[in-house]
LUMZA-680721 format. One record per residue (C-alpha): residue in three letters; z, y, x negated; residue number from 0. Coordinates in Angstrom, 1 decimal. Layout:
<pt><resn>ala</resn><z>Z</z><y>Y</y><x>X</x><resi>NUM</resi></pt>
...
***
This chain:
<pt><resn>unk</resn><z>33.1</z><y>9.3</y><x>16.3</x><resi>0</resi></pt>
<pt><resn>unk</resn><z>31.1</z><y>12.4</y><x>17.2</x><resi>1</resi></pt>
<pt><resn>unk</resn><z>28.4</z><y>11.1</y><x>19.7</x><resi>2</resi></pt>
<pt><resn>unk</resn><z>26.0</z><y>13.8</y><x>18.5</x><resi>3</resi></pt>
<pt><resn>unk</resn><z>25.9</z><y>12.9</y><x>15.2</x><resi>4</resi></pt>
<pt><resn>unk</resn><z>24.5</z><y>10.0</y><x>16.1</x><resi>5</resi></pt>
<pt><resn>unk</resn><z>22.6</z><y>11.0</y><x>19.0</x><resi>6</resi></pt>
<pt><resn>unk</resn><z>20.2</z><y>13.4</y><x>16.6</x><resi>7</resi></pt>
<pt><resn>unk</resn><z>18.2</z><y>10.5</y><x>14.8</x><resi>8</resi></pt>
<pt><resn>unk</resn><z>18.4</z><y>8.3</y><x>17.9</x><resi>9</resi></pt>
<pt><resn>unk</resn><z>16.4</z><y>11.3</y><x>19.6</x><resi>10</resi></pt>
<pt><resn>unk</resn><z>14.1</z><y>11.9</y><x>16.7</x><resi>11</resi></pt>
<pt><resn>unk</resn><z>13.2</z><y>8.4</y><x>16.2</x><resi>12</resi></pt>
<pt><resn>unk</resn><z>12.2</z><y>8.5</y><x>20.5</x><resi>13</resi></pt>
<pt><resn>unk</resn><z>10.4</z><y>11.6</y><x>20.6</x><resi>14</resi></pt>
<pt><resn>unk</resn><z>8.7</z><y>10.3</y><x>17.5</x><resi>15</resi></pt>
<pt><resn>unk</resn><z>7.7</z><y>6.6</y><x>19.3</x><resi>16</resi></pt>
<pt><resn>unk</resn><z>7.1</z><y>8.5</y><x>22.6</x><resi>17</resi></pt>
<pt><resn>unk</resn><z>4.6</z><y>10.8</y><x>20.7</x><resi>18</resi></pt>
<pt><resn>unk</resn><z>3.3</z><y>7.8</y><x>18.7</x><resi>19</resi></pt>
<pt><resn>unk</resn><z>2.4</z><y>5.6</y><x>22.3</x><resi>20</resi></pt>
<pt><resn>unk</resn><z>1.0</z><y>8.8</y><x>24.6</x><resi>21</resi></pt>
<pt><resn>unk</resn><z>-1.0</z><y>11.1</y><x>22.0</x><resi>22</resi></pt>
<pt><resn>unk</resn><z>-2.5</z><y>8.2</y><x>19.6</x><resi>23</resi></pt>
<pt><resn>unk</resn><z>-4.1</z><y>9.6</y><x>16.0</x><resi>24</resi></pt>
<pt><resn>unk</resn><z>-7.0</z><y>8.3</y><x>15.1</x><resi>25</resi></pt>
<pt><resn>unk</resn><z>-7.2</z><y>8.4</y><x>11.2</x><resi>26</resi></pt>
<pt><resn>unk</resn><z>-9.9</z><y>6.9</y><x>8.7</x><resi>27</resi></pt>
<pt><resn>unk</resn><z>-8.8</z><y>3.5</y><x>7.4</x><resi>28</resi></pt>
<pt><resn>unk</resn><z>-8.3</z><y>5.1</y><x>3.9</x><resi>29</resi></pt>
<pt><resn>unk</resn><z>-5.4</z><y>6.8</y><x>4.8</x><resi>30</resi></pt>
<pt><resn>unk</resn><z>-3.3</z><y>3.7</y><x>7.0</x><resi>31</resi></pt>
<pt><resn>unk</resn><z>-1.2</z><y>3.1</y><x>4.0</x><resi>32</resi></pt>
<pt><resn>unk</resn><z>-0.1</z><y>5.9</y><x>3.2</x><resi>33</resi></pt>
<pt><resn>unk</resn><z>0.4</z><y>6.4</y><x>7.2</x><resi>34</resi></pt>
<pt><resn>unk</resn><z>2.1</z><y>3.1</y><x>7.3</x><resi>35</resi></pt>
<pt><resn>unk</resn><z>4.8</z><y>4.2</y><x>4.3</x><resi>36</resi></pt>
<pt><resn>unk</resn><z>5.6</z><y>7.4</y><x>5.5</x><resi>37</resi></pt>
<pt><resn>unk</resn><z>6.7</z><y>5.7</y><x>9.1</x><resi>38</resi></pt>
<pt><resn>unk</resn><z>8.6</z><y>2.8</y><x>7.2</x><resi>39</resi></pt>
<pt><resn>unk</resn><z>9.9</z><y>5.7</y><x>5.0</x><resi>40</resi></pt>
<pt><resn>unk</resn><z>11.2</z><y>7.8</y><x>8.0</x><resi>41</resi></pt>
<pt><resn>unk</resn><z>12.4</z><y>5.1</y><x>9.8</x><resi>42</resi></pt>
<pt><resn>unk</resn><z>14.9</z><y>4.1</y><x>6.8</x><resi>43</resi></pt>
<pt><resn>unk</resn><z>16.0</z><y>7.8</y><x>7.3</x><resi>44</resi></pt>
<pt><resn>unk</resn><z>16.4</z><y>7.7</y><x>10.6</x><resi>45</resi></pt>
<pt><resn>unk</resn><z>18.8</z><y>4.8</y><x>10.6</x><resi>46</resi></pt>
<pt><resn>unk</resn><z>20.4</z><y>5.9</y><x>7.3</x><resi>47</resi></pt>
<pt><resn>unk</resn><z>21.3</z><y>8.8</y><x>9.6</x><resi>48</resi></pt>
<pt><resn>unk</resn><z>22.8</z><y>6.7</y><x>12.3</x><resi>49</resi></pt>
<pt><resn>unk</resn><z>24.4</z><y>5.0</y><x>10.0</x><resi>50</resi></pt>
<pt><resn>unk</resn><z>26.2</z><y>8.1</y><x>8.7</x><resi>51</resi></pt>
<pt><resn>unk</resn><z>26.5</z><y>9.4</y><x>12.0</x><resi>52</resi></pt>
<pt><resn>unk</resn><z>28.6</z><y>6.3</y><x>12.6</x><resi>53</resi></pt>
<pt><resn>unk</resn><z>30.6</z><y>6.8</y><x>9.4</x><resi>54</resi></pt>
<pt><resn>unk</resn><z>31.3</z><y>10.7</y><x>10.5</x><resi>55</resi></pt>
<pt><resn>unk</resn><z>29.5</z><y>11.6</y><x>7.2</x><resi>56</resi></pt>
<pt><resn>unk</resn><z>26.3</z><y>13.2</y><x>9.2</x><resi>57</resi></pt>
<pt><resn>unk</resn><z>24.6</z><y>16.1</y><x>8.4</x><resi>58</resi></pt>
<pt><resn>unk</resn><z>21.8</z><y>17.8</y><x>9.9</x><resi>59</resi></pt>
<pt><resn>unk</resn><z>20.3</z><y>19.4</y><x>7.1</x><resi>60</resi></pt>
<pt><resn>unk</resn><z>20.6</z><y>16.4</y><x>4.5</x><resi>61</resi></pt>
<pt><resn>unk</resn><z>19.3</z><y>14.6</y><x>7.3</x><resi>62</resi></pt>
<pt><resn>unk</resn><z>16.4</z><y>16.6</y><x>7.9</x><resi>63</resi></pt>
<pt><resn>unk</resn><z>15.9</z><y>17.0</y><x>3.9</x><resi>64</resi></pt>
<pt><resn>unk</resn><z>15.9</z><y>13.5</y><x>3.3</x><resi>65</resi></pt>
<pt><resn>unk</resn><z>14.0</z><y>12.7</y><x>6.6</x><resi>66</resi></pt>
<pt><resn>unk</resn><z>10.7</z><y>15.1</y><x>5.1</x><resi>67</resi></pt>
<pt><resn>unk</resn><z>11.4</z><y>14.1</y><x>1.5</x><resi>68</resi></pt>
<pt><resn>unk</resn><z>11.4</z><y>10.9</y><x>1.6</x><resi>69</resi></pt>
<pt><resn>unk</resn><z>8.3</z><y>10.3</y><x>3.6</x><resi>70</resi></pt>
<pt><resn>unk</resn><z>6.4</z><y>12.9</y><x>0.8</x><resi>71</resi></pt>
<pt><resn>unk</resn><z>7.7</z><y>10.9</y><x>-1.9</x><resi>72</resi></pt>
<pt><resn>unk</resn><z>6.8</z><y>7.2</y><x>-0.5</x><resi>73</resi></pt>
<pt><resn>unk</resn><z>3.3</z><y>8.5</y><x>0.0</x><resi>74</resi></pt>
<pt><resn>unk</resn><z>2.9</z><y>10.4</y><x>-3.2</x><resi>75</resi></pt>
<pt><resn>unk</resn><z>4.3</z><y>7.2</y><x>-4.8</x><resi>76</resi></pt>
<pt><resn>unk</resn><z>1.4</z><y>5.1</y><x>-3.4</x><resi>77</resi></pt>
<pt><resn>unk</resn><z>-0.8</z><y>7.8</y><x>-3.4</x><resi>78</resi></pt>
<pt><resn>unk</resn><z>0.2</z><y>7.8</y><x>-7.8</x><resi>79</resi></pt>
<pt><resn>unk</resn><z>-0.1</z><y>4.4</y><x>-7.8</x><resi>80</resi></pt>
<pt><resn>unk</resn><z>-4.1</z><y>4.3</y><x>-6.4</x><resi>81</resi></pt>
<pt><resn>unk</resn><z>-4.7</z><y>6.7</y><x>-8.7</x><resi>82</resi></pt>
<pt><resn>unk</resn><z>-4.1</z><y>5.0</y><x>-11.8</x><resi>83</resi></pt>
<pt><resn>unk</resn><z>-4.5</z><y>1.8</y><x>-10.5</x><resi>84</resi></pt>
<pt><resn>unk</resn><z>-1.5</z><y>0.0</y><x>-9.7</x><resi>85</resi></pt>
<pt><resn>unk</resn><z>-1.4</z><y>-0.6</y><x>-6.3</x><resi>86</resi></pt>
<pt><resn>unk</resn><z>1.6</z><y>-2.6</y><x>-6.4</x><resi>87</resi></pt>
<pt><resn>unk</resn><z>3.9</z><y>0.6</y><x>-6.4</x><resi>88</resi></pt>
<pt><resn>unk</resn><z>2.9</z><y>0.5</y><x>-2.6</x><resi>89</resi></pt>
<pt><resn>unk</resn><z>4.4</z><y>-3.1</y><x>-2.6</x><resi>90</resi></pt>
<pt><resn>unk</resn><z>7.5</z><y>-1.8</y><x>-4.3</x><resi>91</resi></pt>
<pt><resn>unk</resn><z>8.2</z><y>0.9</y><x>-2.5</x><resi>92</resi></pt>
<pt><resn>unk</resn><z>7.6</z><y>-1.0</y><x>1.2</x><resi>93</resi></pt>
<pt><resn>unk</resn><z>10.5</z><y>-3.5</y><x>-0.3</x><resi>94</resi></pt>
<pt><resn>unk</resn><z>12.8</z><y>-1.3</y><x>-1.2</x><resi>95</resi></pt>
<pt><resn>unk</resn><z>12.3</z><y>0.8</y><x>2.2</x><resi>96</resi></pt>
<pt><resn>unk</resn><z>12.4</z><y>-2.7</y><x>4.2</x><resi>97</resi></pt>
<pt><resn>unk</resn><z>15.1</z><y>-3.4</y><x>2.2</x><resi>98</resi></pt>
<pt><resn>unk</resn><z>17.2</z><y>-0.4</y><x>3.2</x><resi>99</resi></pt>
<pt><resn>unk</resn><z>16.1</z><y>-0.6</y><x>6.9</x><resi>100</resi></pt>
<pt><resn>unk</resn><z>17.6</z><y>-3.9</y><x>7.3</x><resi>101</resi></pt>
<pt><resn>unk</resn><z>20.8</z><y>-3.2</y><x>5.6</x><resi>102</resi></pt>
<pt><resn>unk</resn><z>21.6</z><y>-0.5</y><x>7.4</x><resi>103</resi></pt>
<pt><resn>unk</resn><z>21.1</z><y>-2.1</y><x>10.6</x><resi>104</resi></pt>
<pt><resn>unk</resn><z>23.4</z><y>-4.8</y><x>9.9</x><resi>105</resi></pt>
<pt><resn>unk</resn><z>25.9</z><y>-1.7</y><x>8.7</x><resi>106</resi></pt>
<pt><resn>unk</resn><z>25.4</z><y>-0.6</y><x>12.4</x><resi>107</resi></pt>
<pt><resn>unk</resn><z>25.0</z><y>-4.0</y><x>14.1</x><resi>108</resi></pt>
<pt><resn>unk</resn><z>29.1</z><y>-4.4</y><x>12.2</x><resi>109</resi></pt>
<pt><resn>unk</resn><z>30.2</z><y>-0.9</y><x>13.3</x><resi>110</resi></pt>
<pt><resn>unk</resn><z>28.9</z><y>-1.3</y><x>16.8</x><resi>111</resi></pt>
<pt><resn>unk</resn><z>31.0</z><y>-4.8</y><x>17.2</x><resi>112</resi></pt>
<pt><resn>unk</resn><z>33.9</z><y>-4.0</y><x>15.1</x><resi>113</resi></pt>
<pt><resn>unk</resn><z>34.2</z><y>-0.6</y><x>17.7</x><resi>114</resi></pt>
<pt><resn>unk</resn><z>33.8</z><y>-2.8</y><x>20.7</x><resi>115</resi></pt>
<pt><resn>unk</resn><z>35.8</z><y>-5.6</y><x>19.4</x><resi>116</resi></pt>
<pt><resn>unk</resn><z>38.8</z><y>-2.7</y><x>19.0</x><resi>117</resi></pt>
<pt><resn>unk</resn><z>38.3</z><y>-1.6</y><x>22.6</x><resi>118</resi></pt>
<pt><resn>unk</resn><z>38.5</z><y>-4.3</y><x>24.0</x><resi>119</resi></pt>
<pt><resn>unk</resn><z>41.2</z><y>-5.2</y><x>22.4</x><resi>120</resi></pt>
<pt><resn>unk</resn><z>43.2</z><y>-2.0</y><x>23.9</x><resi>121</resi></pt>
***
């Protein structure tokens, strides 16, 4: 395992939180949703990375790619679904993010202990 393919969303999610907690945005309510998706839709990115980083199958630039288009297409999905009046798209599409968050932490929560199980066992 390369520890800078793994390093590089670890890094982007913290200069991302540290940004978040010292320069706070102040944006009209209208627009928290779509805010609100396009964090949960980098942050599935961001451990999809990990995860790949962990499976030696990471790549900056699909990382990257993926990082910017799926945060523009979570938000243009809600952003759709206002328009013509089906909110619920928002609903699907925080589900389906959730959804992926958690499953690739528990993909990483197995790697992690599986690795340190192995170790230890040396």
């Amino acid at each position: 395992m390369k520890l800078g393919k793994v390093l590089l969303p670890l890094f982007a999610f913290a200069v991302g939180i540290s940004i978040m907690l010292n320069r706070p945005v102040h944006l009209p309510t209208v627009f928290a949703s779509y805010l609100s998706l396009a964090t949960l839709a980098g942050m599935d990115s961001v451990f999809g990375g990990i995860r790949a980083g962990l499976d030696g199958k990471f790549k900056n630039d699909i990382f990257l790619s993926g990082f910017i288009v799926n945060m523009v297409l979570a938000v243009a999905l809600a952003f759709m679904g206002d328009q013509i009046g089906v909110s619920d798209l928002y609903l699907a599409a925080v589900v389906t993010l959730g959804g992926r968050i958690f499953l690739n932490l528990s993909v990483i929560r197995r790697q992690l202990l599986e690795r340190r199980l192995v170790r230890d066992q040396k």
